[in-house]
C-alpha positions in Angstrom: -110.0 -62.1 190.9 -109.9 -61.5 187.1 -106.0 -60.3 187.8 -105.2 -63.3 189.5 -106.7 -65.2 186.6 -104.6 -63.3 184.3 -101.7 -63.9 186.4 -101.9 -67.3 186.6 -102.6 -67.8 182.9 -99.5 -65.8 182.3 -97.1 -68.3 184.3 -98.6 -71.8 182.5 -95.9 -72.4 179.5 -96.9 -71.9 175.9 -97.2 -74.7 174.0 -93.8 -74.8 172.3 -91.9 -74.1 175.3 -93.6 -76.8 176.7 -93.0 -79.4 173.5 -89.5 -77.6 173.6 -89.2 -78.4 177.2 -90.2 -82.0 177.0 -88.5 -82.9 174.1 -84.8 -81.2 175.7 -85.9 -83.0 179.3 -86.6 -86.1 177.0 -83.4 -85.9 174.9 -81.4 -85.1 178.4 -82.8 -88.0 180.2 -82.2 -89.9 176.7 -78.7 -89.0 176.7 -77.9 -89.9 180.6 -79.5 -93.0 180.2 -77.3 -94.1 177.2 -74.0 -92.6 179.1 -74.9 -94.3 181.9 -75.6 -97.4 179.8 -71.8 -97.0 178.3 -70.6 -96.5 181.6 -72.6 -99.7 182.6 -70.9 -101.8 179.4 -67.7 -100.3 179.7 -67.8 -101.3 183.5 -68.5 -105.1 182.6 -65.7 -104.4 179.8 -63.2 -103.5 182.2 -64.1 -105.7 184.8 -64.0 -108.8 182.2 -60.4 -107.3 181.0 -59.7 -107.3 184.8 -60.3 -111.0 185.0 -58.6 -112.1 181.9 -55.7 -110.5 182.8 -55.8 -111.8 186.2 -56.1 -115.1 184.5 -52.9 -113.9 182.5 -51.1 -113.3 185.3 -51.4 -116.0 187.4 -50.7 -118.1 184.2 -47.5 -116.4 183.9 -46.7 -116.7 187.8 -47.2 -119.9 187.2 -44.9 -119.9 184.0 -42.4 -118.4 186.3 -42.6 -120.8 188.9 -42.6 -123.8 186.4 -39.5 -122.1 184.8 -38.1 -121.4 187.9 -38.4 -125.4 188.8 -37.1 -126.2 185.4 -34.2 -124.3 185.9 -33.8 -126.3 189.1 -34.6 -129.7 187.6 -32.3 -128.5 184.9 -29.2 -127.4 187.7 -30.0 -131.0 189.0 -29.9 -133.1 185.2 -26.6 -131.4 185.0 -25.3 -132.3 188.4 -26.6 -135.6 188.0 -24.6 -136.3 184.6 -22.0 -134.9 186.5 -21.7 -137.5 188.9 -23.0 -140.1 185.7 -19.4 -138.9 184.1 -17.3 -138.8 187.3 -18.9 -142.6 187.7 -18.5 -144.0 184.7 -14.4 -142.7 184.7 -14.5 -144.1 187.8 -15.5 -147.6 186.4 -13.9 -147.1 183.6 -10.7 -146.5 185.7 -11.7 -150.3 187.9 -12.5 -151.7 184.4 -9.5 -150.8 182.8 -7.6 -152.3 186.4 -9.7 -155.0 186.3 -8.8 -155.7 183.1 -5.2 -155.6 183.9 -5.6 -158.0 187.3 -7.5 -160.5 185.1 -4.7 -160.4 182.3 -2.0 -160.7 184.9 -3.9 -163.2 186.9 -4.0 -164.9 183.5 -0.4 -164.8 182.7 0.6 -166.2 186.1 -2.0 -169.1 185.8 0.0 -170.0 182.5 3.0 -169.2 184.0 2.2 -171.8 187.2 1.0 -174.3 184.3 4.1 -174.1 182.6 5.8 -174.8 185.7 3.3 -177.2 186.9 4.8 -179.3 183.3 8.2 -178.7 183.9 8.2 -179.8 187.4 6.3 -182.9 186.1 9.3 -183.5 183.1 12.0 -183.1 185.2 10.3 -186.0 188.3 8.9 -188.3 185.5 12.8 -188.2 184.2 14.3 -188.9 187.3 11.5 -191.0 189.1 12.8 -194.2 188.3 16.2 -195.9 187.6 15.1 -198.7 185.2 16.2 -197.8 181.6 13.1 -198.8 179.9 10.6 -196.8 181.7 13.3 -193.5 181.2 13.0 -193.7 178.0 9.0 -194.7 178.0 9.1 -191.3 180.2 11.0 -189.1 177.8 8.4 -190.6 174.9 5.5 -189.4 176.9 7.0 -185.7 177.3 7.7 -185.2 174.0 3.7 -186.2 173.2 1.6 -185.2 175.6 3.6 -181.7 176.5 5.7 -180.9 173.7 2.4 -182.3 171.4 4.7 -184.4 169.2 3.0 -186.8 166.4 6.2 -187.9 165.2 9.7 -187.8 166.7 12.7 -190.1 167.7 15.3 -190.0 170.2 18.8 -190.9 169.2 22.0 -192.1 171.1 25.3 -192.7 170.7 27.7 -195.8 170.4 30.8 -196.4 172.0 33.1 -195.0 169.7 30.7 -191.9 168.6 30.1 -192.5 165.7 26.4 -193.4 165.1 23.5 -192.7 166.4 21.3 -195.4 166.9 16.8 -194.6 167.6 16.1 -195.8 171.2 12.4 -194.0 170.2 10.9 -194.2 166.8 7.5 -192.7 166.4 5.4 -191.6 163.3 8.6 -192.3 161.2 7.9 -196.4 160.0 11.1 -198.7 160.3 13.9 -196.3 162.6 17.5 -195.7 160.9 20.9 -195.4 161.9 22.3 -192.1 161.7 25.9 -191.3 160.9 27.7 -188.6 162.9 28.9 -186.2 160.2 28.1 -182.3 160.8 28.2 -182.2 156.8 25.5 -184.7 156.6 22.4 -183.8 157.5 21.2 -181.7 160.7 21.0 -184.2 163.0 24.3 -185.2 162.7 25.3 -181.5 162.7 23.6 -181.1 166.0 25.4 -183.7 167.7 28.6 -182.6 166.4 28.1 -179.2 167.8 26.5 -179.3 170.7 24.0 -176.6 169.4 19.8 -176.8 169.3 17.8 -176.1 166.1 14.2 -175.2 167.0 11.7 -173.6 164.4 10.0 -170.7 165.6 7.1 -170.1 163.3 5.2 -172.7 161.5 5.1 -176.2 162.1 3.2 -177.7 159.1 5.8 -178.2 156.7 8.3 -180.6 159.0 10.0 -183.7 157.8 12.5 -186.0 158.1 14.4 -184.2 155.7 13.6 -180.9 157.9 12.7 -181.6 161.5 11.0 -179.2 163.5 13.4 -179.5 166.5 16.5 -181.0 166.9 17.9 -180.8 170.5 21.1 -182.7 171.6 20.9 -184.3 175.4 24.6 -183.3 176.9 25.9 -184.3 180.2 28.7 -182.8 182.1 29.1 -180.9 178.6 29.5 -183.8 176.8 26.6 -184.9 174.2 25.1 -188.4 174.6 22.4 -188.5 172.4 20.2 -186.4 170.4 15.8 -186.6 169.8 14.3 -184.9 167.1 10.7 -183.8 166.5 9.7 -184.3 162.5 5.6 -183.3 163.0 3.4 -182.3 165.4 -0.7 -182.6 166.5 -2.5 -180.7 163.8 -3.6 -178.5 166.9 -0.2 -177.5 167.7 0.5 -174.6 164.7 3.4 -173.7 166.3 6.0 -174.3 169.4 5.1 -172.0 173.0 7.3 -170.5 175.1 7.1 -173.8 178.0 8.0 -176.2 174.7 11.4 -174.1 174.6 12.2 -174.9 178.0 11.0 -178.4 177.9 13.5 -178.8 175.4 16.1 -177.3 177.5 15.0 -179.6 180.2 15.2 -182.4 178.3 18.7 -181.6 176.4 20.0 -180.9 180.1 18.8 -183.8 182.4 17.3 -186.7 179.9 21.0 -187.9 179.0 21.6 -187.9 183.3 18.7 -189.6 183.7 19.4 -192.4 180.8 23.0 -192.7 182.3 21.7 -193.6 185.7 19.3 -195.8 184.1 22.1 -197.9 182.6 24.8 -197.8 185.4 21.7 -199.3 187.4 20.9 -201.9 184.7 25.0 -202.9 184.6 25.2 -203.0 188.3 22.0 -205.7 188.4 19.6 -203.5 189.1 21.6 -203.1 192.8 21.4 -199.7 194.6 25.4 -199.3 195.1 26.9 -198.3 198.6 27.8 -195.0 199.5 30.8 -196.3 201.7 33.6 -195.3 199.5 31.9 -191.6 199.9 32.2 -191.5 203.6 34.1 -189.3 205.4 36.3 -191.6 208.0 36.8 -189.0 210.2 33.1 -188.6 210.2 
């Protein structure tokens, strides 16, 4: 029994293995618990890392994709202005036609206008046979179309001579004008046969210096002459139409006047056309 004593005594642990003991199972169990403690923190560590940069990444897949539709928004912006440019050559192109329909539409309005006045000098001339409304008629042209404020139409005596007003407008008490080509324009134009017609501005016309001088000639033969001295203050300058009223009126007033007057001598009787006949007819 005492042995047994003695061996069991011999197996307990002396005291400083025992403190030794307890203070390396202490310091191990200290130690694992820390580790495990890092491994715990470094766990939440990485698995907060692992969220952020799945946060990261499905901001940039969505950076991608928003990129991705930018590009397309951008491909369709640029296709768009495109077809902005394409349209706007395009209306450019009917402007620009446009333009041109509205200009020639224009210029054959005037054009019809201008014929539209002619057609209406040449039957106000020739619409009656009485002498005084002819030359009432060929007043009225020369103010209303040609925009005359002072004019007079001449014609000639017998012998050729002198011209004598028929139409005295804007000028005071009318004149007799002698046929001389070396003494003054008028006279000049009669001789000759030719039209003087100012081309630029109209504000400095007088009797002296008429604007227009045409000379009214039938069969080639001049009968007469009218002369514009001043215009309306809103007519700064002769148009195209007021050139060829003049040349309607130089080539069918002194026809129309002639007419007048064989109608007057004949007492105001409409002649027959017997003598005209054909007698085989």
């Amino acid at each position: 029994m005492t042995n047994e004593k003695k061996g069991r005594d011999s197996e307990r642990p002396l005291p400083e293995l025992k403190k030794e003991r307890d203070s390396f199972i202490h310091s191990f169990f200290t130690k694992g618990a820390q580790f495990t403690q890092e491994l715990v923190n470094e766990n939440t560590r990485l698995r907060h890392r692992l969220g952020e940069l799945e946060q990261e990444s499905a901001k940039l897949r969505a950076q991608v994709a928003s990129d991705d539709a930018i590009r397309e928004l951008l491909k369709t912006i640029d296709g768009l202005e495109r077809e902005k440019g394409n349209l706007l050559s395009r209306f450019q192109q009917a402007e620009a036609a446009s333009s041109r329909w509205v200009d020639q539409y224009t210029e054959v309005e005037g054009e019809l206008a201008n014929f539209a006045n002619l057609y209406v000098a040449s039957h106000q001339l020739h619409a009656s046979l009485s002498f005084r409304t002819t030359v009432r008629q060929i007043k009225e042209l020369l103010e209303q179309l040609v925009g005359s404020r002072s004019f007079a139409v001449y014609l000639a005596t017998g012998d050729g001579k002198t011209l004598v007003p028929i139409v005295c407008e804007g000028l005071g008490k009318p004149r007799r004008i002698p046929v001389n080509p070396s003494d003054g324009a008028i006279g000049e134009s009669f001789a000759t046969g030719m039209s003087r017609v100012e081309s630029g501005d109209l504000s400095r016309g007088s009797v002296e210096h008429p604007l227009a001088i045409v000379p009214m000639v039938h069969e080639n033969k001049v009968f007469g002459v009218f002369a514009v001295y001043a215009t309306l203050e809103q007519k700064p300058r002769f148009m195209p139409v007021d050139f060829e009223l003049f040349k309607l009126l130089g080539a069918h007033a002194a026809g129309a006047l002639i007419c007048a007057c064989l109608f007057a001598n004949a007492g105001h009787k409409i002649p027959s056309f017997d003598p005209f006949f054909d007698p085989e007819t």
